[in-house]
Structures are given as C-alpha cells and as structure tokens.
N, C-alpha and C positions, 0 to 999 in steps of 0.2 A: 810213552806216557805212563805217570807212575797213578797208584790207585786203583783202585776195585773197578769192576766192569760195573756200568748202571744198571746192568740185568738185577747184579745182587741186593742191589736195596730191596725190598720187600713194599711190594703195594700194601697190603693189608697196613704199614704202619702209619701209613699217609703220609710220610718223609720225606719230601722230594732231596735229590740229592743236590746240594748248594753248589757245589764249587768241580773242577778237575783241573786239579795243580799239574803244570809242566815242568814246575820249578826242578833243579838239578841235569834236564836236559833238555838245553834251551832248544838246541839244536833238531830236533827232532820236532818241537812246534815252528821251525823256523822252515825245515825241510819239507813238513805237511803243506802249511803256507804257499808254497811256490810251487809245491806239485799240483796245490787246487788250480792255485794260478794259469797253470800252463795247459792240465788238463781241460779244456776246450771245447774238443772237435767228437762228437759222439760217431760220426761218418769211418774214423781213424779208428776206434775201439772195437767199430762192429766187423771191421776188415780184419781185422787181430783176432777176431772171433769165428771168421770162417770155419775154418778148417775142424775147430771144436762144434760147430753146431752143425755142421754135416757129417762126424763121426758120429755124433748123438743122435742123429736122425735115421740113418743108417741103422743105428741098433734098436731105434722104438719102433721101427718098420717093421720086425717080427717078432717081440717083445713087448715089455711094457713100455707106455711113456715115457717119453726123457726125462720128465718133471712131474712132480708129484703138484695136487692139486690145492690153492688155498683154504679152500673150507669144503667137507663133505656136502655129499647131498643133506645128508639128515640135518648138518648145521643149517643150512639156508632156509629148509621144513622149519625146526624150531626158531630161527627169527623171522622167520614169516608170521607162525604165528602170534610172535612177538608183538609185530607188525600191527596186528588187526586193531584199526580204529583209531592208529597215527595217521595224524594228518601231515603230508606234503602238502607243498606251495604249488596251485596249479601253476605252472611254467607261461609267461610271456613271450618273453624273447625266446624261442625255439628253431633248430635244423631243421630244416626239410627237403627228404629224400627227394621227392616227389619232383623240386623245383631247382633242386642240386645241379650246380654248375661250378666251373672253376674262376666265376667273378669276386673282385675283391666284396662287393655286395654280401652276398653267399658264403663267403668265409669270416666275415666280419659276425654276422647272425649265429653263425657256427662258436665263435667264441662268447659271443652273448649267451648264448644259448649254455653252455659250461658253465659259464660264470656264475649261470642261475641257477644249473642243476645241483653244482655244487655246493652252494651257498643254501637252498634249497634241502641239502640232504643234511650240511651239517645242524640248520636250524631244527629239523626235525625230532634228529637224533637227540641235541642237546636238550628241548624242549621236553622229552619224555624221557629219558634214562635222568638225565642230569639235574632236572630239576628247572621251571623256570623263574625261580627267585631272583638270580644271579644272570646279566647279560652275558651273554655268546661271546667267549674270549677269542673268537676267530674271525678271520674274514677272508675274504679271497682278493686274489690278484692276479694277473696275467703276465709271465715272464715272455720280458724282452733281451733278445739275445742282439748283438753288435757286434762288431771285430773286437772292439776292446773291452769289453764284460757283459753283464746282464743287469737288467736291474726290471724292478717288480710296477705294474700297474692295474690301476680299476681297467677293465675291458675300454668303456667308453671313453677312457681319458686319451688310452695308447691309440683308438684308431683314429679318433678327432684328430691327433695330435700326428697321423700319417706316419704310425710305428706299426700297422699292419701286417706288413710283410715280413717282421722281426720279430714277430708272436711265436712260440712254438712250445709253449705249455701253461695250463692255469692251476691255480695252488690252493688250498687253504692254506693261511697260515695266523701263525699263533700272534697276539696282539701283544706289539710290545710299549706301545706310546704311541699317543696322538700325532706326535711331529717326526718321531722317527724314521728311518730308510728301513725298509722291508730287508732282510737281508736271507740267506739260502738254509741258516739254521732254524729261521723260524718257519721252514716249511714244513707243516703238518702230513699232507697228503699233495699228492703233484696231479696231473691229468694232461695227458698230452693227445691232443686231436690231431689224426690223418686221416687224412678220407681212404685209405685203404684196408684199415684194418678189420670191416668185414667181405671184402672182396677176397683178400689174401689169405685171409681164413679160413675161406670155403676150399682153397688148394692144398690145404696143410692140416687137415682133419680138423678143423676151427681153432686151431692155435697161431699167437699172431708168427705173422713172417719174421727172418732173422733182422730185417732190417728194423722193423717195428720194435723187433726184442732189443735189439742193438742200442737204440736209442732209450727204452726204456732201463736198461741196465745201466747207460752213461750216466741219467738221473740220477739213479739211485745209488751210485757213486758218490757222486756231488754229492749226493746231501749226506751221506755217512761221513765223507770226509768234513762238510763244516759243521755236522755236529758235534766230530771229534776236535775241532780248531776253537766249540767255544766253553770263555772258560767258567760259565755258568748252565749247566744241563738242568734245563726243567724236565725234562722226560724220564721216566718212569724205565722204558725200554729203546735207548738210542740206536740201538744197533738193527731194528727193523724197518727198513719203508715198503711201503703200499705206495705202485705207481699206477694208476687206472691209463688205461688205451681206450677211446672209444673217434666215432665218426659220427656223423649225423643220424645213421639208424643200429650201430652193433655196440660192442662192447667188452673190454677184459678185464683181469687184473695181473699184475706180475707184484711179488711180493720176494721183497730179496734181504737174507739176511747172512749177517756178518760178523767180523768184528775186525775194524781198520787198520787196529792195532798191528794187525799181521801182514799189513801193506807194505811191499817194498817200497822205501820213497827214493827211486832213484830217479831226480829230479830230469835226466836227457833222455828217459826211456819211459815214461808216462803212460804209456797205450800200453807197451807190452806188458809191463807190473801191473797194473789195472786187468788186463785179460787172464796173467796167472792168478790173481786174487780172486778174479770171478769163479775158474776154475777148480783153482783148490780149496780156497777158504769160506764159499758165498753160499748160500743153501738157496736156491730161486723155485719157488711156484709158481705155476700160470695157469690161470683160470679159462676154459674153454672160453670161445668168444661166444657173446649171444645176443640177443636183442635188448637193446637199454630203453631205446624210443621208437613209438611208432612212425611209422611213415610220415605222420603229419608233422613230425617231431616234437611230439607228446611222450614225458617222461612215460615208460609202465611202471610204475613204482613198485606193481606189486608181481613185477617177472623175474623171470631165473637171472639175469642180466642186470635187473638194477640193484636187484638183491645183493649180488652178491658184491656192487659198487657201494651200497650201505653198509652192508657189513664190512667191509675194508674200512673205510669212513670212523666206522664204530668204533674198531681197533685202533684207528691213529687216535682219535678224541681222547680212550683210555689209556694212549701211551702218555698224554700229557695230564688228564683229568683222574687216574685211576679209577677204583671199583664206582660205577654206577650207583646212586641211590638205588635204581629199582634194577636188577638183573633178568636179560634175556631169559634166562628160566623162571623168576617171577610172571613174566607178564606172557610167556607162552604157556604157563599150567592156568591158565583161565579160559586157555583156548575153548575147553570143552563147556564150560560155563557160559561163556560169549554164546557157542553155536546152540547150547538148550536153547539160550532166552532168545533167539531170533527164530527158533521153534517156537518158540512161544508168542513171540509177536507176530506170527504169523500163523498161528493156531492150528499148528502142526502137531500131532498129538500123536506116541508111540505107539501103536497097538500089536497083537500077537495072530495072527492067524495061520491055524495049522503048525505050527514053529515056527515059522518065518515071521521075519520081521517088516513089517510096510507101515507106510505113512498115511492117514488119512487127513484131507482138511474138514476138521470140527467149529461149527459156527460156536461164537460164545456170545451171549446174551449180558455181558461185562467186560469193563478193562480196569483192572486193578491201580491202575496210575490217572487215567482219567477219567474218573465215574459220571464226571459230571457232563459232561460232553455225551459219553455213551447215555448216559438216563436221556438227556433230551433229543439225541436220536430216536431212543424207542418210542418217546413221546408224540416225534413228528411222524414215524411210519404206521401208529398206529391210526393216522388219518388218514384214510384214500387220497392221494394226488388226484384233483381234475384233470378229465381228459380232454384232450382240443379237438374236436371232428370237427367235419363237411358239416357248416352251417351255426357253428358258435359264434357267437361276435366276443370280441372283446374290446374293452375299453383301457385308453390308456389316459393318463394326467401329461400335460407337460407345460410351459411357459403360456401356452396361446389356451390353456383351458382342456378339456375334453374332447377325445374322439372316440369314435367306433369303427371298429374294423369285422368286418363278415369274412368267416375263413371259408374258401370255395374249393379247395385241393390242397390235400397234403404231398409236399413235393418232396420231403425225406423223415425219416422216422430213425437215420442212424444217430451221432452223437452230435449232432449239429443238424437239430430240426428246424424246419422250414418251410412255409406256406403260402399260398397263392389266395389273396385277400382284393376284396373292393369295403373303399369305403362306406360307411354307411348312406351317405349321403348321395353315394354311385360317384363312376367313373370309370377311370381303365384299371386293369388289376394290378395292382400290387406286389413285391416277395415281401413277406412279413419275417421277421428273425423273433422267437422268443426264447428270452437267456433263463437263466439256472436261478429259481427263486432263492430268495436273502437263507430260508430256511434249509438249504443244501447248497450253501454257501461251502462246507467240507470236498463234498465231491468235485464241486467247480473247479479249487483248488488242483485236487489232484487232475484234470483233464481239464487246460486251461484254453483248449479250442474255440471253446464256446464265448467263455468270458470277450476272447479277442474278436469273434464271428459278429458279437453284439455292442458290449461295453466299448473296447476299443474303438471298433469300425466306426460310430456313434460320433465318436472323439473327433477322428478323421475326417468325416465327413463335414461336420460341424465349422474344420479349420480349413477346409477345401471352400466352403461358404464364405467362409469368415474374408477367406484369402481371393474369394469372388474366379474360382475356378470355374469354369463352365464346360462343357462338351457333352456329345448325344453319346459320347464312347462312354462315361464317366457314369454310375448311381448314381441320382440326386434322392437326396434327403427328403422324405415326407412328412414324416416323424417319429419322434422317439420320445421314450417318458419309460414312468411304471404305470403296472396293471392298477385297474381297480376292480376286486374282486368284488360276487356278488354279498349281498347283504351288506350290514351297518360295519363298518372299520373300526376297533378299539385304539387307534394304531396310540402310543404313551405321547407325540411330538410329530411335529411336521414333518421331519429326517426320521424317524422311525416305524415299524414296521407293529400290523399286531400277531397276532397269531393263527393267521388264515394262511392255509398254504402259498396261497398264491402274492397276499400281498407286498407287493414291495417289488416284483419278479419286472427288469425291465424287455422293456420290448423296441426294436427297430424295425421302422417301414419305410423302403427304398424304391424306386422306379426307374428303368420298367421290370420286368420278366420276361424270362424265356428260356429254353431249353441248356441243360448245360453241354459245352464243348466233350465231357468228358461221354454223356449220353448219346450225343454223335458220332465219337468216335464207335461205342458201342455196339452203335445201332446199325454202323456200316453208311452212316448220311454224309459225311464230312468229306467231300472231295477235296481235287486241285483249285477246283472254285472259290471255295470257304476256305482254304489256307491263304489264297492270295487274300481275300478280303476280309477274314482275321487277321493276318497278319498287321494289314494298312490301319485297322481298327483299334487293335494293341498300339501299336505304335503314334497311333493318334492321343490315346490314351497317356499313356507315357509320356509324352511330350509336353502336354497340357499338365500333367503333375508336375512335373520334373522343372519348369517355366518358375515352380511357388516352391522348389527346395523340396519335392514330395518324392518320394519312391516307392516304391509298392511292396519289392521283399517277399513274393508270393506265390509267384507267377506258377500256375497250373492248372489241367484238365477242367476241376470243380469250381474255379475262379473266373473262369471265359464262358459267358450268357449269350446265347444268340435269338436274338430279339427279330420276331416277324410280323410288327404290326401291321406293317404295310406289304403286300406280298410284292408290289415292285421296290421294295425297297430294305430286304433284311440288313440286319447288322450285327456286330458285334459288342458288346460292354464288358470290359474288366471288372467285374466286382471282387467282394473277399478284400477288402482297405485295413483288415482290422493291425495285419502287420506292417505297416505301412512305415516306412523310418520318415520321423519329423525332424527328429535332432542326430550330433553325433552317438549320443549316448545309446539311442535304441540299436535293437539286433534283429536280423530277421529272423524267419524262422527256417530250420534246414529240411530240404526236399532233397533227398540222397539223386534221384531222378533229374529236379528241374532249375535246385538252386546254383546258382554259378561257382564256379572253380575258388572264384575270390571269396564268396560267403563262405564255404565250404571250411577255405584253408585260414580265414583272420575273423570269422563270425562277424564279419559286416560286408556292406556293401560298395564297389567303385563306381562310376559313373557306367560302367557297360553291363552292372550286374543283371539289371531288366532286362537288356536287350539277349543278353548270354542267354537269359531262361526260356524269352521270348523262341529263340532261336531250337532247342530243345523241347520247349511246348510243339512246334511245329514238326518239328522231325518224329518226335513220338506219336501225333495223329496224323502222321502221313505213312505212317508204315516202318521207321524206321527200327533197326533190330535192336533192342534193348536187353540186356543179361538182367540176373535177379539180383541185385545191389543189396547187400546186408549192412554194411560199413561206409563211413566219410573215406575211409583208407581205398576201399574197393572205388566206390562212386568216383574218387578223383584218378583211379589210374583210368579208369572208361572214359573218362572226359581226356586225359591226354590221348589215349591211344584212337579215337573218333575224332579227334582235332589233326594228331600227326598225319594221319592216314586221309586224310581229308574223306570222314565217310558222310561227314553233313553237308558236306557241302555235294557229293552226291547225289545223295539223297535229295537237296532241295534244290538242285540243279535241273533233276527231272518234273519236276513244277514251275519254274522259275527262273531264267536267268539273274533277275535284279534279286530274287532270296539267296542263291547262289555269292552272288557279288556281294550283298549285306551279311551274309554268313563269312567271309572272307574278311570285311571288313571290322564285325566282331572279335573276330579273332584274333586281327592285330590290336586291339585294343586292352583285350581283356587287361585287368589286374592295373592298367594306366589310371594316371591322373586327368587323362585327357576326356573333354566332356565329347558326349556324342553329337551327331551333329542330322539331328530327326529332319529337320526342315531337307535336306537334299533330298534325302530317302523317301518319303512321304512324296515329294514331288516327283520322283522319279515312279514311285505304284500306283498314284496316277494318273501318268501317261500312260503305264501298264495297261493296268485293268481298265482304265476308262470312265474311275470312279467320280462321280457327279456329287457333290453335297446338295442333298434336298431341303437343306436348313433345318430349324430346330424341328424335332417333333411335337405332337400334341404333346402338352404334356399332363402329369395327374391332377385329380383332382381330392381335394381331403386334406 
C-alpha cells in the first residue's frame, strides 16, 4: 500500500485523511482481501501463539511483565478526576454474578447488559469532552459470527431472531448511514464477553489467560486489516485498537498496535503470518483485570476497572473525533476547586491547630445561593415548635368536619413519632401518626419516612376502603385531615396554610393498637406461639390485599402490631401501608434484612416478595443468626447462602412443620411469575394451631 502512514497526519490540523490509494499495486489490496477472508478461526491463532506466550511467561515469572501496561496509575487518577460530576446512564439491562448461570436467559442479559454499558460510556464521553451540540456519531452493535462470515446487530434484534449462540463480541461503531451494513471497518472499539475472564485472572496475576488474549489479538487483527482494505480512512490513528475483555463482574483491556503494512499476505499460511506479525511487529498492552460491575451488575463507573474501560473508549472516540473541545487536563485542574466548594457546602471550614491541619463543622447562619430559603428558616426556628405530651388533644379537619383526639402515651419519640390517642368523645384507643408540618416541609424531604408513615399510608388506606378491603389483620381507617392549631388561622385560601407552626401539619388515626413485634422480640415475649399465629395473621393479611392488586413492600419488625384486646383472644395487624405497591410503577422500599431477593435485585416486587419477607421476619424473631449487612451486594449473597444451605428452613422447622413446608415452598417460588396460593396455607395453620375466627372485633369509635 503506497502513501503515508495515517499516524502522520497531524490532529492539531483537523484534516482527516480522505483517501488510501492502492492504485499501482492491485495485487496487494487483492491479497489483503482474501487473507481477511480466510482469516476466520481466532482458536487456530491462539495455538500459533503457544509456545510465544509461555516463553513470555516464563520470563515475567522472575522479571518484569511480559507487557507493559495501557495507561499509568496516575493517568486513570487524573481522568478520574476528569470524571467528577459526569454523568453515566444508570444501567437497565445488567449481569448478575449473584444469579450467573450458563442459560441462554443469563447470557442473553450479559449482552444486554454490554450493549448498554457501552453505549452508555460512549454517550458519556461524547456528551462532555465533545460537546453536545452535535448527535453521537456512534452506536453499538453485537457481532454475529457464522461459518460463512459475520455480520453486525442491535443486541435485541440477534437474540429475538435466535442468533444467540453466534454472538461473540459487541462493538461501538462509527455511523455511516441510516440503510447501510455495518461493516468491520467501522469498528470503533470491540468488547468481547466470557465468563471467564475474571476467574482466569485470579491464576495469572490478573492478567487475562492466553486463550482470552488469543481471541482478543484475533480481533484486533481483523480490524487493522479492514482498516487497511478501506479506501476512505476517517481515523486520525488506524493503526491502534482498544479491545475490552470483560464478564458479568471483572474487567480488561488489551490495546494492540501495529502497522499491517508489514503483514505477510501469504494467502495458505494465514495463522502463522498473523502470529509472526503479532510477534515482531505488534506492540500489545494489557491492563490488569478488575472489577467493572458490582455484583448486582451495576456499572462502578467510578472503579479502577471501568476506568480504565472509559479511558480506552476516550482514545478510540479521539482516534475518529480528534482533540476534545475540553481536555482531560481541563476539567481535572478543577478538581481542587470542586472538592473547596463541597467543603463549602458542607461547611467544612480549614482551621490550624498547633500546626496540624483538621477539620471542623461550622454552622453558618447564610447560604450564598439560596438566601431566601435560609432567611425563612431562621424565621420559622425562631418560633418554638409545640410540644405533644400525655394529655394534649388535638383537632384535626377532614371531609366529615372536626375531631379531637386526646394523646394518652407517647409510643416513639425517634423519626417516626407516634401516639396512643382516645377520641374525644371516648372509646378504644387509638395509634395516632403526626407528619412533618407544611413549614419543615425541607427536612421531610430529605427523611422521606415519615411523609410515607403518614401522607402515603393515608392514600392506602383510603383505596383499601375505597376497594371495600376488610380484615381484623388489616388497620382500619379512623381518620385523617390536617391539624387545626390553636387560636384564629390567617391561613391566605382553603389549600393554604398560615404561619402558625403547626398549621397545615397532617395527621392519621388508625385502629387498633398494640405492642410492636419488634418490642417483643426485645423484650424476650415472642415465642413458638406468637410465630405460628403471627405467622397465620400476616398471611391473612396479605392475602386480603393481594385479593385488590395491593402489596405491602415492607414487611418488618416495627410493621407487625400485636393487638390484646381480648386476652382470649390476641392477634396480630400488619400496619406501616405507607409503601404499599398500588400500580406497576411504584417501588418498595429496600430492607437489606427483610426485603426479598427480587426487590433487592430489580427494585420491585414478584408475587412471592411478601411472602419471601414474611418468611425472614419469622426467622429473625425466632432466633435465627443474622451477620451485619452493610450492602444489597452482601444482603443478597446471605439470602443465597441461608436458602442453599437450607438454614431457614431449620430454623423454622423447629417451630413448625407446615412453616418448614411453606418456607420450602417460598423458595421454589421466589423471583416467578407464579401467584401464591394463601388459601391452602391459611387452611393448612389452621388445622395447626387450631385457630378459631371470633369474627369482627369491637371496633373504634370517633
């Protein structure tokens, strides 16, 4: 091939190089041609390669590395700090270690999951180096290999389309028309998934295995040779590719560079010419392997791992985009600037004592961006908050007019206060909920417990009415409104509030009351007893929501009431509705402890996710061993390794055969589409326990 190498053009000039004439020797584009052709088989190159990567091995055994590394420590440092305050795509379709099997399912999600990271990374990149005036000249694709060639598709199109098992790498690649065929020169950046590469890694000081290298060398063959076959080079730098390795939780890069020009093309010896080119004329880095995704198959966008899969990314974008509007050194000399002003927004202020340096936190009585917010803070705390004791009443507004409520015990004073109330007019007592008035509507925000404990629950319950839910397991509704504080209300409108602390503040009152499960647990009260007939009471519970499309989303300690009106006759109530899923759209809320595997791992709920927690509420107040769960990542390996091991079942074996049996039948459930089937179970606890329904209770009065 005649012509200047494309290294020579100059980025600074902005020039891409138009053309690469073959003219004068046909024969040589004729030759390259049918060497692409025949070269194939990546399995045949990496055999060609033995013998070279175990004399290399060999010698970095007591020596330095065979290969030298793509980017320093310090470079990944300064694009990290590059980094700060780009926004990635949080990932839909994602890997998971956790649930990693070898079904076409599970490999299928694995390429989704690439499809997005990548597409993902390059949006990123683009969006902040490049500027986003101008749309993304790339996209991705998923190469499909066949006996008789390859050819490029969307993820979802090749598996619908039962090309699955013919996938063996996803691409960025450069956009060259709407109607177009994808073809191997417009490949930007390659990424090839095997589930081995960080297994294999942990044998080889975290470098991929030869066979991993094998196949990403054959890549990056392929595509130097069709970038040299076309005859229009938009790239800046043809002669380098960036191949990423990764599996559903590690990560590498191999980065190989060349010039093909120096390829023997002997057309019947393809592998061997290919293995002396890699040998003598290729320069290959390889980046240690490391973590890209967590467990859950959640990008880390900001680990040593995906790092340095962006920074490859970066490099290919600038082999086709050249210099960046903003450069990596731009936007990492702010770093120091970023981290003052997050000192600052968090009123972290430098001080000197004795010569050392420390940190104290300084209140400040301003915020320089939002003055007006802060002014009407100082405004509202210069008013004392009322306090609610033993023997206040309070009145609330709602549809039906006016009530009063007498508070008789304060049953919590942490971030979710709550009272033990008779109506004014008497009856049975009451739990009262009151929320976060209109006038520290800021804080509610940031601690959204409460709003749900009240506002929501409110909501729920309302549509549990509405929807003519009934059960003695279930809170009924007393009432809800807002306060009416004392003295004359300025309030501007019906819907507005004046400037009384309290006005406006709403309140929910539910029936009945009683002690919670978690106090029992506590207290040392909660036997084999109260587990079997909590257990029957939850699930009575459940059943009767679940009948209206309702699910609870919640289920724990501080959410199960044990109610002793009648001493022959105690029970149990699930309260706490406020996370309650009505539609698909809501999410519950996560309990590292009691939320199911399914919430855990897709933020919603399946048909057995109650029952999952149900099952886990029980085993925690029965004794069961619990570790200290800091993470969803930790929380869901605990939940496999107590399901594998069958330790709940155990555990709730020595209580219970039929919890025993329903713990088992959870289990086959979990994560299905299949709905539960409460009516056996129920009838099966009791015959158990021998439970009798005394029909409805008294119920409140107010």
């Amino acid at each position: 091939m005649e012509g200047g190498s494309p290294d020579r053009v100059s980025v600074e000039s902005g020039a891409k190089r138009s053309s690469i004439s073959s003219g004068g020797r046909p024969h040589v584009s004729s030759g390259r041609k049918e060497f692409f052709r025949k070269f194939m088989d990546s399995e045949m190159l990496t055999d060609k390669l033995q013998d070279w990567f175990s004399e290399l091995s060999d010698k970095s055994a007591s020596r330095k590395p065979a290969f030298d590394v793509p980017f320093e420590l310090t470079e990944l440092q300064k694009f990290d700090y590059a980094l700060e305050g780009v926004t990635f795509q949080q990932l839909v379709r994602m890997p998971s270690a956790v649930y990693a099997s070898t079904s076409d399912a599970v490999e299928a999600s694995a390429y989704l999951a690439i499809e997005d990271f990548l597409h993902g990374s390059a949006k990123g990149l683009w969006d902040t180096f490049w500027g986003q005036e101008e749309p993304m000249p790339f996209s991705v694709a998923c190469l499909y290999s066949s006996g008789t060639g390859s050819k490029f598709y969307p993820a979802e199109k090749a598996i619908a389309s039962g090309k699955l098992g013919g996938l063996c790498a996803t691409a960025i690649m450069i956009n060259k028309g709407r109607h177009s065929h994808a073809k191997w020169d417009q490949i930007l950046e390659l990424a090839l998934l095997r589930p081995d590469v960080g297994t294999q890694s942990l044998e080889s000081d975290r470098r991929p295995s030869l066979s991993v290298l094998g196949q990403a060398l054959f890549f990056a063959v392929r595509i130097l040779l069709s970038r040299s076959l076309n005859k229009s080079n938009v790239l800046y730098n043809s002669n380098c590719v960036f191949v990423l390795l990764v599996d559903s939780q590690y990560g590498g890069i191999v980065k190989v560079e060349g010039d093909v020009n120096k390829l023997n093309l002997d057309v019947s010896n393809v592998y061997d010419c290919a293995a002396e080119w890699i040998k003598r004329y290729s320069k290959i880095s390889i980046s240690p392997v490391d973590r890209i995704w967590n467990k859950l198959g959640n990008a880390n966008w900001g680990d040593i791992g995906a790092l340095q899969a962006l920074l490859a990314t970066f490099h290919c974008i600038s082999q086709y985009s050249g210099f960046p509007k903003l450069s990596i050194e731009d936007l990492a000399s702010e770093h120091a600037t970023r981290l003052q002003n997050r000192r600052s927004e968090r009123q972290l202020v430098d001080t000197r004592v004795n010569g050392n340096g420390f940190f104290r936190f300084q209140q400040k009585s301003f915020s320089p961006e939002i003055v007006e917010v802060q002014e009407e803070f100082a405004k509202i705390e210069s008013e004392p908050m009322p306090k609610l004791d033993v023997g206040s009443v309070l009145w609330l507004e709602d549809l039906d007019g006016q009530k009063g409520f007498e508070i008789n015990e304060i049953l919590s004073n942490g971030e979710i206060p709550t009272y033990s109330a008779t109506s004014v007019e008497g009856g049975n007592a009451l739990l009262l909920y009151v929320g976060s008035p209109p006038s520290q509507i800021e804080p509610a925000w940031e601690d959204m417990s409460l709003w749900y404990q009240v506002q929501r629950q409110t909501k729920v319950l309302n549509v549990m009415k509405q929807r003519e839910i009934s059960s003695k397991y279930l809170p009924q509704l007393v009432a809800s409104g807002r306060m009416i504080h004392p003295g004359q209300c300025q309030k501007p409108s019906a819907g507005g509030n004046c400037d009384h602390p309290w006005c406006g503040t709403p309140i929910l009152v539910t029936y009945p009351i009683g002690e919670s499960m978690a106090d029992m647990v506590r207290n040392g009260s909660f036997g084999h007893d109260e587990a079997l007939r909590c257990f029957h009471d939850c699930l009575s519970a459940l059943s009767v929501a679940a009948s209206a499309g309702i699910r609870h989303g919640d289920i724990r300690p501080e959410n199960v009431i044990h109610v002793t009106l009648s001493v022959n006759d105690p029970y149990f109530v699930l309260v706490g509705w406020g996370h309650a899923i009505l539609e698909d759209r809501d999410r519950p809320t996560m309990n590292l402890l009691f939320s199911s595997s399914y919430a855990l791992q897709e933020g919603k709920l399946c048909s057995a996710s109650d029952a999952e927690s149900l099952i886990y509420l029980l085993y925690f107040a029965c004794g069961g061993a619990v570790p200290d769960l800091d993470s969803v990542e930790g929380a869901l390996e605990w939940r496999v390794a107590v399901w594998s091991r069958r330790l709940i079942q155990q555990k709730l074996g020595e209580i219970s055969a039929v919890l025993k049996a329903f713990a088992d039948y959870v289990d086959s459930l979990c994560g299905t589409p299949y709905p539960l089937d409460y009516d056996i179970w129920l009838k099966r606890l009791r015959t158990t326990i021998n439970y009798e329904d005394h029909g409805k209770d008294v119920g409140p009065s107010g």
